[in-house]
C-alpha positions, -999 to +999 in steps of 0.1 A: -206-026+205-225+007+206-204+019+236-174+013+217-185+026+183-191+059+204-159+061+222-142+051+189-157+078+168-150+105+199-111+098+197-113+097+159-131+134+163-100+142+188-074+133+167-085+153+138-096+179+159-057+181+169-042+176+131-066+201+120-052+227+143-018+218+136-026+219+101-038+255+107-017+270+131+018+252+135+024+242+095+024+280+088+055+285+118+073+254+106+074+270+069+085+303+080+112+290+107+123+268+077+125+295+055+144+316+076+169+284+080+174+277+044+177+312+031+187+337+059+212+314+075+192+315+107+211+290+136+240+279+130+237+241+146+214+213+141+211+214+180+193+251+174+173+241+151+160+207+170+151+231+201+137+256+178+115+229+158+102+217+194+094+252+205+075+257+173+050+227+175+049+236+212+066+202+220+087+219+251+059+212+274+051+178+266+071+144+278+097+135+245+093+103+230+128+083+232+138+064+204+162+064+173+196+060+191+210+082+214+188+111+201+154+120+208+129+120+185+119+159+182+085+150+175+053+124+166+046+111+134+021+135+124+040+166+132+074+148+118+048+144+081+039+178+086+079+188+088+085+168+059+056+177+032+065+212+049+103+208+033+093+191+003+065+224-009+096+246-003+121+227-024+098+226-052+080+256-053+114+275-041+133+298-068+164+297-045+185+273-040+201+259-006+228+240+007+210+236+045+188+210+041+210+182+055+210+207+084+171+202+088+174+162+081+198+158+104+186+181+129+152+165+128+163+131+123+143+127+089+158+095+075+156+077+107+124+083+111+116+072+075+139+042+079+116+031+111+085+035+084+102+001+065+090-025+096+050-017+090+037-042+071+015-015+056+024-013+016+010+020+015+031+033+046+068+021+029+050+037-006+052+071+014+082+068+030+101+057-004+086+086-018+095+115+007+130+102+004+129+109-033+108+143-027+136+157-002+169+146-027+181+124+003+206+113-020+229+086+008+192+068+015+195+053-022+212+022-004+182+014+014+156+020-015+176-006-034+161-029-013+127-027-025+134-021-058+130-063-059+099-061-036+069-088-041+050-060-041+042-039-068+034-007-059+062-006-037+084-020-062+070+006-088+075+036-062+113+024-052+129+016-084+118+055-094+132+071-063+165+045-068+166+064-105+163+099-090+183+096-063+212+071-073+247+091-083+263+056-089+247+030-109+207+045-109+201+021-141+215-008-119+175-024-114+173-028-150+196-055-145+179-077-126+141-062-133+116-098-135+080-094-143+059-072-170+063-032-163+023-016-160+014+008-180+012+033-149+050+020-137+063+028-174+040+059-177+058+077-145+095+057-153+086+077-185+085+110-170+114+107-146+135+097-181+123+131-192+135+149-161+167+132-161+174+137-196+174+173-190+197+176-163+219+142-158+213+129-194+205+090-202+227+061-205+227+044-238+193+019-238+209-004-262+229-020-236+195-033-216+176-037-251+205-064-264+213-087-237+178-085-211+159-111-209+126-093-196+106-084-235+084-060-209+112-045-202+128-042-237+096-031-249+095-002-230+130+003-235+126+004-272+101+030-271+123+053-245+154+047-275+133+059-299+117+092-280+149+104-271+164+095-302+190+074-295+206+065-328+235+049-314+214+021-307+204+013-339+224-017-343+214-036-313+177-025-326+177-039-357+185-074-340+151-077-322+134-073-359+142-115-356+128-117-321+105-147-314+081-122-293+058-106-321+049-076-299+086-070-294+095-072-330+068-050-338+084-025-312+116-022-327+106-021-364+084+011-354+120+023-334+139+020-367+114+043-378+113+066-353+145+068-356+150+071-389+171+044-401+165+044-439+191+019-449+172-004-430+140+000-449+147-026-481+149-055-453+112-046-442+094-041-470+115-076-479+106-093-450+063-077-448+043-102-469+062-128-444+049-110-411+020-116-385-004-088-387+010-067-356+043-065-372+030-060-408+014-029-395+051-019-376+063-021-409+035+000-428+042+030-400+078+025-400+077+030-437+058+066-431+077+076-406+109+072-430+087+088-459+118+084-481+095+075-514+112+044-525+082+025-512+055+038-533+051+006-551+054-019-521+025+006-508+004-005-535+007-039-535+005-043-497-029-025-499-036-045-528-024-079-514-043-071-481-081-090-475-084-069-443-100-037-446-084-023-408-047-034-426-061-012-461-071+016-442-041+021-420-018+015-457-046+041-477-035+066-440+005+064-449+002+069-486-021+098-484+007+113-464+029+101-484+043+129-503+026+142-543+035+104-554+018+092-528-017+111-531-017+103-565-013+069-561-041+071-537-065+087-561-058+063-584-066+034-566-096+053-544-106+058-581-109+023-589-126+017-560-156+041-569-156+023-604-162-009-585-188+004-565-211+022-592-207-007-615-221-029-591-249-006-583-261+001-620-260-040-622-289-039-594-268-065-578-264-068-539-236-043-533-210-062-514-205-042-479-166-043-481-171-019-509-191+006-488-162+000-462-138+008-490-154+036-498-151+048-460-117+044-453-102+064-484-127+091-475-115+084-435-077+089-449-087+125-465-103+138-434-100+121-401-132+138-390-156+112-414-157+080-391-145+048-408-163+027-381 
């Protein structure tokens, strides 16, 4: 065991040995030749830039690996990586643009290679090979990442439905379709951010569509909150027909989209339809009604606060009205008022002070300045 520990740790201290040169040495060559490719119009064919590439990484004098059809694979894994994160830091730290990068794929058999990362069993190694795809724009590889946009397998899942949406000029939206499962909060965090990238070049297909006939509430969830951030008021409608969903969280989600989104003719039905509501969608509708701030629900304000036994539900009602226009801080004075009336009458009775009024007392002075804790 000791004999092969040894010989195991001397090949490990080879092989970085090796990819720390390369790292030092070649990657600086590969850059520049690539460079001169993209923007100088250096070689013409993919067959000069394949012997090039080989004379580069110094891959003339070594025996070439066969493989990938009738071509030759141009190099190992590692200096293929090194090819590949090379391209990637130049398309997206590049101020020029370039129409030779197929050249270089093709040339250098890039999305063969990648396609031959798909048989490991490794998740981690079809992770990285979904993601250079996306990185390098390889726009005809979307058939293949469709694939395992329905992978067991999350991270993989996570990783290909992305690259599908970035790279897809067809149907990118098509995995919403068929999406099973709850979305994590890291999967909708990053589909989040590639929303955000599309909708400034591409633009976004109305979310309504998914929102009124999936079947996945993780999905419409998340959905509901994209409609809302990019203000999609076209889907409105199909919003306000998830206020009657079964799913509380859901309903909950789509009467703080209404908000968002300003739909004031819609307000009526929620204060209506609040004294009926569990306690996640009672405080939707308490946000909602700040977001609208239209002032026609000063006095439903005051009786929800009023009607309320829970001093979390009073505080965030006492948080919208302060904000809630000169009506509205008046109205909270007034009833912040009553409160202190409470208070020092029970203390001038010498009577056991009962601790929901000290809470009381915190919250209105919470909802004046945030910085005074309320718990």
């Amino acid at each position: 065991m000791s004999i092969f520990f040894m010989v195991y740790l001397t090949l490990l201290r080879r092989v970085y040995a090796i990819r720390e040169k390369l790292q030092n040495k070649v990657a600086p060559k590969i850059h520049e030749l690539f460079e001169k490719i993209l923007f100088e119009d250096y070689l013409d064919t993919e067959d000069e830039i394949r012997k090039e590439f080989e004379k580069t990484v110094n891959k003339n004098n070594r025996r070439r690996r066969k493989g990938f059809g009738k071509k030759k694979q141009v190099s190992n894994s590692y200096e293929m990586d090194l090819a590949i994160d090379t391209l990637i830091r130049i398309r997206n730290n590049s101020h020029e643009e370039s129409t030779r990068y197929p050249m270089i794929f093709n040339a250098l058999q890039i999305e063969k290679y990648l396609g031959s990362k798909f048989s490991f069993t490794s998740s981690g190694t079809k992770k990285k090979a979904i993601s250079y795809f996306s990185e390098l724009g390889m726009a005809n590889s979307d058939s293949t990442i469709l694939t395992y946009t329905y992978s067991n397998n999350e991270e993989v899942q996570t990783e290909a439905r992305l690259s599908y949406l970035n790279l897809s000029k067809n149907d990118p939206y098509r995995f919403f379709d068929e999406l099973k499962g709850d979305m994590t909060k890291w999967s909708q965090v990053k589909l989040m951010n590639l929303l955000i990238e599309q909708s400034n070049t591409v633009g976004l297909p109305n979310f309504g569509k998914w929102i009124g006939y999936s079947t996945n509430d993780s999905l419409v969830i998340f959905l509901l909150k994209a409609a809302a951030y990019f203000n999609q008021k076209k889907a409105i409608e199909i919003i306000r027909s998830k206020v009657k969903d079964v799913n509380h969280e859901l309903r909950a989600e789509a009467i703080l989209a209404l908000g968002k989104l300003g739909d004031v003719e819609y307000e009526e039905v929620l204060t209506r339809i609040y004294f009926n509501e569990p306690d996640i969608c009672q405080e939707a509708i308490i946000r909602c009604v700040g977001f609208l701030a239209t002032g026609k629900s000063l006095e439903f304000l005051k009786l929800a606060f009023q009607d309320s036994k829970d001093l979390d539900a009073q505080k965030n009602i006492a948080l919208v009205m302060y904000d809630y226009g000169p009506e509205g801080k008046a109205m909270f004075a007034e009833l912040k008022s009553e409160m202190e009336k409470q208070l020092e009458e029970a203390k001038n009775d010498d009577e056991l002070v009962d601790v929901e009024l000290f809470y009381r007392d915190l919250l209105f002075k919470h909802a004046e300045n945030d910085l005074i804790l309320y718990k």
